[in-house]
C-alpha positions as a Python dict, from the first residue, in 0.01 Angstrom:
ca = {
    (1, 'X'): (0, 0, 0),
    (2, 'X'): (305, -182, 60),
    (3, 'X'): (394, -549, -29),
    (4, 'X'): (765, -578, 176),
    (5, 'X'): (996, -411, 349),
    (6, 'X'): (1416, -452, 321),
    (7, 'X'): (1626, -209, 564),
    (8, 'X'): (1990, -307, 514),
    (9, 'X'): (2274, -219, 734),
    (10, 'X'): (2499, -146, 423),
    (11, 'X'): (2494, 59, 116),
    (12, 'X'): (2379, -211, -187),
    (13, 'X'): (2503, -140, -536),
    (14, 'X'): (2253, -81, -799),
    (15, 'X'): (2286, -452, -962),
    (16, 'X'): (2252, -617, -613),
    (17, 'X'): (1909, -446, -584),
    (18, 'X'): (1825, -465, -925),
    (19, 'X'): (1879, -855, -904),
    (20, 'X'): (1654, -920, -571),
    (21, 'X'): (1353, -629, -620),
    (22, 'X'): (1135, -896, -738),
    (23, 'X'): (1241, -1203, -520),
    (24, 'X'): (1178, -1319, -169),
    (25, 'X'): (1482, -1266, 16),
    (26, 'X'): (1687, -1566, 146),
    (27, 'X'): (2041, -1621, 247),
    (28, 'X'): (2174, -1667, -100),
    (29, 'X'): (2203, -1326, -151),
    (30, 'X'): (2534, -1209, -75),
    (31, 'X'): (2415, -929, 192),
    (32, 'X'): (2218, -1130, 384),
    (33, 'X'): (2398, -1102, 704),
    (34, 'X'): (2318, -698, 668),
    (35, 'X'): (1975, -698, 631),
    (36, 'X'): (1872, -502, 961),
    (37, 'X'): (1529, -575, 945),
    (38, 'X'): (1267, -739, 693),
    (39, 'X'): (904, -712, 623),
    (40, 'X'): (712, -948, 422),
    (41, 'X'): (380, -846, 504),
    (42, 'X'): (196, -1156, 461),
    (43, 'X'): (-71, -1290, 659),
    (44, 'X'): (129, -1599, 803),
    (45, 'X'): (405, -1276, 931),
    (46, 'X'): (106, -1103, 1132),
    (47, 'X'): (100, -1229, 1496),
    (48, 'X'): (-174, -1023, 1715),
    (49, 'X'): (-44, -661, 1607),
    (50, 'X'): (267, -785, 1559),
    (51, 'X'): (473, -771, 1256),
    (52, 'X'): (711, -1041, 1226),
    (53, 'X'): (1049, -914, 1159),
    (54, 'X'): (1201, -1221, 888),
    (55, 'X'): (1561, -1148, 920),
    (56, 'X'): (1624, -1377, 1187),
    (57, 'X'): (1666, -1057, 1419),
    (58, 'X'): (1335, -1049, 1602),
    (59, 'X'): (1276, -663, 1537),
    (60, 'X'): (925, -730, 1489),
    (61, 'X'): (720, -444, 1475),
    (62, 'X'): (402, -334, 1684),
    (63, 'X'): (79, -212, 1466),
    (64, 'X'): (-83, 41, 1544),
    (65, 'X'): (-491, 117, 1528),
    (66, 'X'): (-516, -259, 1404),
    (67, 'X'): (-757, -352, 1766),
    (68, 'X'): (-1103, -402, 1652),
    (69, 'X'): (-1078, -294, 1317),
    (70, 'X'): (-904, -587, 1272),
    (71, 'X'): (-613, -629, 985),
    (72, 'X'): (-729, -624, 658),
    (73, 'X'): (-516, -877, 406),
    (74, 'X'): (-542, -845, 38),
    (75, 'X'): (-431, -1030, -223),
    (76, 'X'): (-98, -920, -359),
    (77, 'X'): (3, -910, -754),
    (78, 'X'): (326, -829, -732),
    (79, 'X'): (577, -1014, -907),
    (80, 'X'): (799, -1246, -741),
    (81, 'X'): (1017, -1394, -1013),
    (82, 'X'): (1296, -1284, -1233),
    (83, 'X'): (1137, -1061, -1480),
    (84, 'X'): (1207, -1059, -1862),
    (85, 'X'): (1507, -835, -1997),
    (86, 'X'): (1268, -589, -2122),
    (87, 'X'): (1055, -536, -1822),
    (88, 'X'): (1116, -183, -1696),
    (89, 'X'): (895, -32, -1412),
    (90, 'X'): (861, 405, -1314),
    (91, 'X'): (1109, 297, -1012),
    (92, 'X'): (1352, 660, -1048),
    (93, 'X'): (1538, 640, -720),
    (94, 'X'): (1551, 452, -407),
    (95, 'X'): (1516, 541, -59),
    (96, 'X'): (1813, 500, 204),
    (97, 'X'): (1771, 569, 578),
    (98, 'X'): (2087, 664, 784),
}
């Protein structure tokens, strides 16, 4: 299961990601003009068996298998705020593609 998706077109240091894992991207952040492509996942970003691409890039994406069996949308409980100092999560690495 996967609530969003983030591919950036630049390396981001570790307090840039840190300070927008848990927050709906917008053009504050100070990369926004290098996000390559961006997933939110939600129901209003499905189109057919499309989905939406919300960087403003149109790289939506075509889904595969999702004819007749239809898309199933669940309720997410993911945070999406600025969590307390103390929160830590089991997040040991992150993934970059090349």
């Amino acid at each position: 299961k996967i609530d969003e998706v983030r591919v950036w077109d630049v390396v981001l240091t570790q307090n840039q990601i840190q300070k927008w894992m848990f927050k709906t991207l917008d053009n504050s952040h100070s990369n926004y003009s290098d996000l390559y492509v961006y997933f939110q996942m939600n129901s209003e970003n499905i189109s057919g068996d499309q989905l939406l691409d919300q960087s403003g890039k149109n790289r939506n994406s075509t889904l595969f298998n999702s004819v007749g069996a239809g898309i199933q949308i669940a309720t997410s409980y993911v945070p999406v705020r600025t969590l307390i100092s103390s929160y830590s999560n089991n997040q040991i690495g992150n993934i970059h593609f090349f």
